[in-house]
Backbone bond lengths (Angstrom), bond angles and torsions (degrees), N, CA, C in turn:
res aa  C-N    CA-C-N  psi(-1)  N-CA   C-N-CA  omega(-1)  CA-C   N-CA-C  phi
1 X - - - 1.456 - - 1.528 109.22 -
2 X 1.498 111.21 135.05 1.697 113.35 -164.79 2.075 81.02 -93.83
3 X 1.403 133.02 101.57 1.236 129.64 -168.43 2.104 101.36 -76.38
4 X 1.435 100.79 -20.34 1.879 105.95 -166.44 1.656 93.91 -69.98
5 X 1.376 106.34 -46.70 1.588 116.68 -178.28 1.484 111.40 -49.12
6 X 1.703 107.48 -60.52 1.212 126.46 -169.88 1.385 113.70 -62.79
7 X 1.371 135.13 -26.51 1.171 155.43 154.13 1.638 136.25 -55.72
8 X 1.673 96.13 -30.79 1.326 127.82 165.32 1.435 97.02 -73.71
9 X 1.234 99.80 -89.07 1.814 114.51 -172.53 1.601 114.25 -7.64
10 X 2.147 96.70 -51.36 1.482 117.88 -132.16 2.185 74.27 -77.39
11 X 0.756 131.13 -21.89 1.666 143.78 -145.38 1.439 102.08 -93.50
12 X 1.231 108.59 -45.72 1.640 112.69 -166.97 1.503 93.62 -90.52
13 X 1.464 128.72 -33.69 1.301 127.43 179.45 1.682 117.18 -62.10
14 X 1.572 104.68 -38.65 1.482 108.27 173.31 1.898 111.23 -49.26
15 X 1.788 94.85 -49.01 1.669 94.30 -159.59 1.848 98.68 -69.25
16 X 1.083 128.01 3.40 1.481 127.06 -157.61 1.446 88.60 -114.07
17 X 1.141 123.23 -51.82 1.581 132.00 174.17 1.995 110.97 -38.37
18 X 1.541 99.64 -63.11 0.898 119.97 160.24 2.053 114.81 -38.83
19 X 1.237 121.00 -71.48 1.332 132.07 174.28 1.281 93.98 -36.42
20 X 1.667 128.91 -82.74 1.583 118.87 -166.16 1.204 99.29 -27.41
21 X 1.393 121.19 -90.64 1.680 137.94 -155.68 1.706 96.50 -28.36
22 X 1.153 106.90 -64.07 1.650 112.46 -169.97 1.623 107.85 -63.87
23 X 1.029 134.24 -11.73 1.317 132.54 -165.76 1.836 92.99 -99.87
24 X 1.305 102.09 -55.50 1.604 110.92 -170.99 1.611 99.13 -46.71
25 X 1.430 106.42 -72.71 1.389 111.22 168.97 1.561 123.78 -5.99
26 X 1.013 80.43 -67.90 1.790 109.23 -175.03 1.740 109.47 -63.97
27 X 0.854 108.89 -39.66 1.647 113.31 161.66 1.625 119.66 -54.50
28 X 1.389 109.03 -43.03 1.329 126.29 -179.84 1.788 105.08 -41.25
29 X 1.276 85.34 -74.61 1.712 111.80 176.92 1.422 111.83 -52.68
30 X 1.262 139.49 -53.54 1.100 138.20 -154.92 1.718 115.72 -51.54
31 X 1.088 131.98 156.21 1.164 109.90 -176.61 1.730 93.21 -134.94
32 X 1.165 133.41 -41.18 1.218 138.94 179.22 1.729 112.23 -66.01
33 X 1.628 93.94 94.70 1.855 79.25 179.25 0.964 142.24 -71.57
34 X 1.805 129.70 6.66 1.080 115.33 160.53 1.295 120.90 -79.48
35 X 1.439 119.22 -16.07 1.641 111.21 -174.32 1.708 93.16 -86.16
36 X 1.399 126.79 -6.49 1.333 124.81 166.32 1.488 110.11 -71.92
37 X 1.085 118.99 -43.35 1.667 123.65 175.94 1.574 110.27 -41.64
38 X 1.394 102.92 -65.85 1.611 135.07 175.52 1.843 96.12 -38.63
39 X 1.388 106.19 -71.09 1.833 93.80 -170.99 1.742 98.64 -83.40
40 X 0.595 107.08 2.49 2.038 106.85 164.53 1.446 104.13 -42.11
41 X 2.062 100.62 -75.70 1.313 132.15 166.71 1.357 107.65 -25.38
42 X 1.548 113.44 -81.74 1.495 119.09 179.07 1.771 123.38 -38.06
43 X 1.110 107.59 -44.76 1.325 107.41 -179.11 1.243 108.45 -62.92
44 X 1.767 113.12 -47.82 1.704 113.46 -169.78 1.487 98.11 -69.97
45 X 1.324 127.63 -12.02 1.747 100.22 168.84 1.379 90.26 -96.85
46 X 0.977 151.27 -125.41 1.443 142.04 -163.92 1.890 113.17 25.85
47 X 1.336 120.52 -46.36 1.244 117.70 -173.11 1.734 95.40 -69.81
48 X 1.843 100.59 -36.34 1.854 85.94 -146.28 1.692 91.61 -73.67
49 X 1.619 118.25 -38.31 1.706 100.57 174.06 0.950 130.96 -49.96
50 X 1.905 109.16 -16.15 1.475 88.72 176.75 1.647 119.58 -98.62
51 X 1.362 110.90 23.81 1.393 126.21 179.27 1.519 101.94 -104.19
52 X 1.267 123.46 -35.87 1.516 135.23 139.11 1.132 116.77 -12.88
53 X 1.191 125.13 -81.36 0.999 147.14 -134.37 2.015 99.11 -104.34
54 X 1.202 135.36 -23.48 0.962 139.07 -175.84 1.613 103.90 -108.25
55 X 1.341 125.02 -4.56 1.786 133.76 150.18 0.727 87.01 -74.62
56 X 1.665 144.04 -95.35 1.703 136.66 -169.90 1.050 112.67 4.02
57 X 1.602 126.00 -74.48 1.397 134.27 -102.94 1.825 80.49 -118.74
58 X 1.147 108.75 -28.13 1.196 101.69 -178.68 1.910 116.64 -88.70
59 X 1.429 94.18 -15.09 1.526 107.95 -168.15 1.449 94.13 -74.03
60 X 1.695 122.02 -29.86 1.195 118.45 -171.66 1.814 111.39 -110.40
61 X 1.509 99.24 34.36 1.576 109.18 148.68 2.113 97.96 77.07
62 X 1.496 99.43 24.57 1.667 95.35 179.73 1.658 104.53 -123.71
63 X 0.941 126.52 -170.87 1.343 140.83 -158.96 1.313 103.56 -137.22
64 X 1.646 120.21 98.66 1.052 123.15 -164.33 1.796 112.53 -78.27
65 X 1.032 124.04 156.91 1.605 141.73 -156.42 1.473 89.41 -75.34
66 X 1.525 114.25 135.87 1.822 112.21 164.55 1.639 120.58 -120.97
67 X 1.301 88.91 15.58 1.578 106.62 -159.14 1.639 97.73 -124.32
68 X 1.528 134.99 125.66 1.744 126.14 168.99 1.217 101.24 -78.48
69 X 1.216 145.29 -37.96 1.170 160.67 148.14 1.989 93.15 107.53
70 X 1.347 121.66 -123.77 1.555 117.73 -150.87 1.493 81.52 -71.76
71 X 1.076 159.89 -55.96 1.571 143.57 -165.74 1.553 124.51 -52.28
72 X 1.321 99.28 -24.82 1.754 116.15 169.88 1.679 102.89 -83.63
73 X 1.327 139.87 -51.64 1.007 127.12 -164.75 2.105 91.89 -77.55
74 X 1.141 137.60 -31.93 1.338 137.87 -164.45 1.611 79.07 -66.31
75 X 1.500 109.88 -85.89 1.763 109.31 -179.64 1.446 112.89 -21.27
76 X 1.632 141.43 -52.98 1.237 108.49 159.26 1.309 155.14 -18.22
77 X 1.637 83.30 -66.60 1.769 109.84 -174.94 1.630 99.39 -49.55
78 X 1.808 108.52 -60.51 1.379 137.81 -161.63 1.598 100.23 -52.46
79 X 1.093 116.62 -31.94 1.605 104.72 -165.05 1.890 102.94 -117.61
80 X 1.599 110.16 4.10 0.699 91.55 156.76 1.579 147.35 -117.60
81 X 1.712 89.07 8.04 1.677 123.55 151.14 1.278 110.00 -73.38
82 X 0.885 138.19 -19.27 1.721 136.87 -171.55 1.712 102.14 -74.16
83 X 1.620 96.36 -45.38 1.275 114.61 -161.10 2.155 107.18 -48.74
84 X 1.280 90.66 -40.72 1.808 107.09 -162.78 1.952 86.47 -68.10
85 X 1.064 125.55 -39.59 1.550 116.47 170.76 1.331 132.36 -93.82
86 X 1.265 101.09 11.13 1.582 113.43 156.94 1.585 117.63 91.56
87 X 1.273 132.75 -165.76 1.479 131.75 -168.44 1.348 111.97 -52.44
88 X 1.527 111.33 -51.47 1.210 106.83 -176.47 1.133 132.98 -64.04
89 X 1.330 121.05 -41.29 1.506 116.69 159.98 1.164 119.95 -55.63
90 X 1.406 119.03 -46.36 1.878 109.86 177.25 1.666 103.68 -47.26
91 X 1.482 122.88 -50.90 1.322 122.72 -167.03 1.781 79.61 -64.60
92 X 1.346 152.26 -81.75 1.188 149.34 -108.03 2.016 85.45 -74.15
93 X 1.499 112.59 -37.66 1.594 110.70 -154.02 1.493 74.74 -69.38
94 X 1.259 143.55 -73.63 1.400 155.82 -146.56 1.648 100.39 -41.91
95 X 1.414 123.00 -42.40 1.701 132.82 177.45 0.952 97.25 -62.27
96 X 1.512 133.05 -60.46 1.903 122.10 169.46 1.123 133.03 -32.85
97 X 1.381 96.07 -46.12 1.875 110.07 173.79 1.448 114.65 -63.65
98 X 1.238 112.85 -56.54 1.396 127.72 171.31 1.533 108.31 -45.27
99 X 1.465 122.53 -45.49 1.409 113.80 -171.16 1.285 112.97 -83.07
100 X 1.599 118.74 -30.23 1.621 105.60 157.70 1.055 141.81 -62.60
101 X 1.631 116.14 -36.46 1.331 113.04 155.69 2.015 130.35 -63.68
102 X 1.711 108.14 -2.29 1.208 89.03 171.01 1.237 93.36 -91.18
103 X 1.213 155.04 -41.68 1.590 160.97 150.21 1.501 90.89 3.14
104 X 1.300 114.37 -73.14 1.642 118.05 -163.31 1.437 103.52 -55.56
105 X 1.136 114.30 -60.49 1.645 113.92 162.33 1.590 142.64 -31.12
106 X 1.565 101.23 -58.84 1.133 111.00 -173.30 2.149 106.88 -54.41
107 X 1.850 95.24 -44.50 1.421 120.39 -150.65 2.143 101.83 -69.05
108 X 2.140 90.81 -32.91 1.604 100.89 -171.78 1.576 100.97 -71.36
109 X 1.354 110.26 -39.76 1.225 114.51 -172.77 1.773 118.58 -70.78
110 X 1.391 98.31 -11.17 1.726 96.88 -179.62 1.896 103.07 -89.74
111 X 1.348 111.66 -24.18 1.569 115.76 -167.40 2.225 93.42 -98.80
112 X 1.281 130.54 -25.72 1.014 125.49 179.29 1.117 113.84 -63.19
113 X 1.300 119.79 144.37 1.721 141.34 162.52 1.413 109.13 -133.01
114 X 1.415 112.84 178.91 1.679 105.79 -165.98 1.972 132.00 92.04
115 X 0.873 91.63 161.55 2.047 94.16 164.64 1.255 121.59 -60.36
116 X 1.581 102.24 -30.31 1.599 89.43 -152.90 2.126 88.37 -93.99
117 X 1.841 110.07 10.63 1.192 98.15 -178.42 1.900 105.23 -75.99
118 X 1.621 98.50 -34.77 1.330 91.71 164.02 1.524 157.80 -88.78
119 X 1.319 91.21 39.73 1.256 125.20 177.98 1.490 101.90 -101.88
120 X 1.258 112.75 -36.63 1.401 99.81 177.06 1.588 132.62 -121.98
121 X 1.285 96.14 9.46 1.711 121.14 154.16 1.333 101.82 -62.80
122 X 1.568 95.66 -55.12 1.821 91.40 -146.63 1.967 107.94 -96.68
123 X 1.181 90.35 -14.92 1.825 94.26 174.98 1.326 121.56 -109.44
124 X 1.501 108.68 -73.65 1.484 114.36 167.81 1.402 130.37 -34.71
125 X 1.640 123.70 -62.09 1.040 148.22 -162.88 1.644 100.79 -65.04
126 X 1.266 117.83 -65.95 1.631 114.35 176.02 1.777 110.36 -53.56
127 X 1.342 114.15 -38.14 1.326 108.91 176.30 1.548 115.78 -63.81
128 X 0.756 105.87 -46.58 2.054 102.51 176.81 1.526 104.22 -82.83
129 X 1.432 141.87 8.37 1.615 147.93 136.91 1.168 102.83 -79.74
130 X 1.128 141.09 -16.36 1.418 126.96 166.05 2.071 122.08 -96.42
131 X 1.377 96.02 -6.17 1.317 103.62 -176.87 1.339 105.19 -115.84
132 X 0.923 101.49 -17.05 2.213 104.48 171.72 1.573 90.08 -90.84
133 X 1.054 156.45 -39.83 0.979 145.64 153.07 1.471 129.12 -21.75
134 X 1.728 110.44 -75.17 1.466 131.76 169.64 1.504 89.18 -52.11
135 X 1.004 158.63 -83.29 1.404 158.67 -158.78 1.400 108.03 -51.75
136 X 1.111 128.70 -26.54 1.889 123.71 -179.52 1.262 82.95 -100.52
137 X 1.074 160.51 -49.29 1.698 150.83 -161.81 1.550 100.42 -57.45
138 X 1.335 112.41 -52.08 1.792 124.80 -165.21 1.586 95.46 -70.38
139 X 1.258 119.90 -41.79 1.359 107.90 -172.65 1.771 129.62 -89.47
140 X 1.330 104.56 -8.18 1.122 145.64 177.11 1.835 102.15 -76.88
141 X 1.463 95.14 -60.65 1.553 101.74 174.96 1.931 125.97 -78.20
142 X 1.601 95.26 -32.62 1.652 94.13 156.42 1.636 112.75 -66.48
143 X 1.081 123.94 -54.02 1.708 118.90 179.70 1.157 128.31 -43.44
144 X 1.162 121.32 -39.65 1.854 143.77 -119.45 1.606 93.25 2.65
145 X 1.472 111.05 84.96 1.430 122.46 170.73 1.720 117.57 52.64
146 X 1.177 103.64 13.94 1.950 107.42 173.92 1.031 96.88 -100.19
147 X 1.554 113.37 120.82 1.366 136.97 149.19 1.102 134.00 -143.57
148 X 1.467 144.92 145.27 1.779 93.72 18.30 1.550 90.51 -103.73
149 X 1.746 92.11 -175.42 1.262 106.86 -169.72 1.492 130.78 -78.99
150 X 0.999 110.13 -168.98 1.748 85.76 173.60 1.686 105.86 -142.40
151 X 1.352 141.98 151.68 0.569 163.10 -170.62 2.277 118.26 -27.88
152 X 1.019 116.13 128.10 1.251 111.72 -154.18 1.877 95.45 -88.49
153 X 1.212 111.60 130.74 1.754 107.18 -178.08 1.721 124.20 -70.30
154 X 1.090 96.17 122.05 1.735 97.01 -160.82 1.381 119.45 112.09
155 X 1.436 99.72 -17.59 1.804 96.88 179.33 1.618 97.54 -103.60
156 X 1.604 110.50 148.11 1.691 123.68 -164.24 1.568 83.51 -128.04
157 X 1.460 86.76 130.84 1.689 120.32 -175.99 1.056 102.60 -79.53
């Protein structure tokens, strides 16, 4: 068992684990369906890395993570305060998420060596630059740059 790989893998899989939960969530709430369309997308890449990422982890003889652990329970809280101010904040909490996990990325990918680094140079890594992307465009385009938002009438904080 390569354990540096498996350790890597097991890390980026938590913050992606985490993403489903928070994305699904976030679907719940949403009420505007095109920005539902938009995290539709997001979620279905988020699910497939983490199917990615749990071939990896297993290809290299480890036991992939089933739990996000404190980033899944934060994504709760996070999306479900978003919820009382409406789309945009759910999309705005969702850009946070997105920017920590490219953080996790950018930082695994500067200390990784190995195969399983190109797995996530060359697959993973462009896929969550293309979905932190779609996610600052949507929120960018719900705002037209006003932020933050303020509270939706009828909804109790």
């Amino acid at each position: 068992m390569n354990s540096e790989a498996v350790e890597d893998l097991n890390a980026l899989l938590k913050g992606e684990l985490s993403a489903v939960e928070t994305y699904s969530q976030a679907l719940d709430k949403v009420e505007n369906k095109e920005i539902a369309s938009i995290l539709s997308d997001c979620l279905a890449s988020h699910e497939s890395k983490v199917e990615k990422l749990q071939g990896a982890i297993k290809n290299y003889g480890g036991t992939p993570e089933s739990d996000s652990g404190v980033w899944g329970s934060w994504a709760k809280v996070l999306s479900g305060g978003a919820s009382v101010f409406g789309d945009d904040a759910t999309v705005a909490a969702l850009e946070q998420e997105e920017d920590a996990l490219m953080s996790d990325y950018e930082w695994r990918l500067v200390k990784m060596h190995g195969e399983h680094r190109d797995l996530v140079k060359n697959e993973l890594f462009p896929e969550q630059q293309h979905v932190r992307s779609m996610i600052s465009k949507l929120l960018s385009k719900e705002t037209d740059g006003a932020w933050p938002a303020t509270p939706v009438e009828g909804k109790e904080i």
